[in-house]
N, C-alpha and C positions, 0 to 999 in steps of 0.2 A: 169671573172677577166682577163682573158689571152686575151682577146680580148682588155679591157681597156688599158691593159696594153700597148701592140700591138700597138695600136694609139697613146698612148701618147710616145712611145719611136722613133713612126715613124716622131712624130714632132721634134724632136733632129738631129741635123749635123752627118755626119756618123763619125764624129771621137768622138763624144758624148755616141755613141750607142759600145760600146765596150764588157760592160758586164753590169749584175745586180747581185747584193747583196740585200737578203729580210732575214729577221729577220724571224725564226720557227712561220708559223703560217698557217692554213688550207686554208688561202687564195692562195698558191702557190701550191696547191698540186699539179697543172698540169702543173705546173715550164716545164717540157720535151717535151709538146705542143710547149710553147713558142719559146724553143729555136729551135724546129723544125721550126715555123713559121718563124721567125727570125735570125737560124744563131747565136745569141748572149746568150752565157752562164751564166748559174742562179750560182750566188752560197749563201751557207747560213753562216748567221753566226752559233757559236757554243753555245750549251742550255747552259743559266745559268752566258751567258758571254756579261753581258751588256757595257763593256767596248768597245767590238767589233762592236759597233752601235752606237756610242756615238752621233752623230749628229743625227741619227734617235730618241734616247732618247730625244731630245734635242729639237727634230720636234713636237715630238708624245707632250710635253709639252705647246708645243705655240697653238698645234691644239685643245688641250683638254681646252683653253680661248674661242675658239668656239663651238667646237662641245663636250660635260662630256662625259666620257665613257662610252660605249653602245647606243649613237646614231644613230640613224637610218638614215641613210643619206638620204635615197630614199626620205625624207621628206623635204628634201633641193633642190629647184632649181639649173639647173647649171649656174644660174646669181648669187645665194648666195655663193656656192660653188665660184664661177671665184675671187669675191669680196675677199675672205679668203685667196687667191693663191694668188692676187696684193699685200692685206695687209703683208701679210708674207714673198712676194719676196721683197716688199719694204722696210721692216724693218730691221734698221743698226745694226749688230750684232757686240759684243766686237770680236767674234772670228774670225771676217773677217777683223778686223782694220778697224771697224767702217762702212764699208763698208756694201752695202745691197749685199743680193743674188744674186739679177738680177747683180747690178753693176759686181760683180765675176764673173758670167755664161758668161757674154758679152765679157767681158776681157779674159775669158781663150780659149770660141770659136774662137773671134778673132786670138789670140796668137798660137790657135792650127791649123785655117787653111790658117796662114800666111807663 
């Protein structure tokens, strides 16, 4: 996991890569690796405080029209996987003023390393 992660943070603008916030889960146990590897500090939310991950709540819903809980991913290519991350970066959300993800991420790197 620490290595996924690793790479996928290393694809990110360095003013992207500032920190991480992950939701209590066994998957980060080696959160202290990371930031070793990286420099960039983990932090978590609080048990019981689903309020404090709301757009992760709000992910974890749109991914579970793909993958029901308890998927096994390993059984997913990373062509099926990419397909999931296009449909999800392209899809307009009320929360963003209609706007898609990507369109946001484009506009805010821009913005931030103009």
């Amino acid at each position: 996991m620490v290595a996924a992660v690793t790479a996928a943070f290393q694809q990110l603008p360095p003013t992207m890569r500032r920190s991480l916030t992950w939701d209590r889960g066994v998957e980060m146990t080696r959160h202290t690796d990371f930031t070793a590897a990286t420099g960039i500090p983990v932090y978590f939310c609080d048990a019981y405080c689903p309020w404090q991950r709301g757009s992760n709540e709000n992910s974890n819903g749109l991914l579970r029209q793909y993958f029901p809980k308890k998927t096994d991913l390993s059984q997913h290519d990373d062509d099926h996987v990419q397909t999931v991350v296009n449909e999800l970066d392209t899809r307009p959300r009320q929360t963003l003023r209609w706007q898609t993800p990507h369109e946001v991420f484009q506009a805010n790197t821009v913005a931030m390393i103009a």
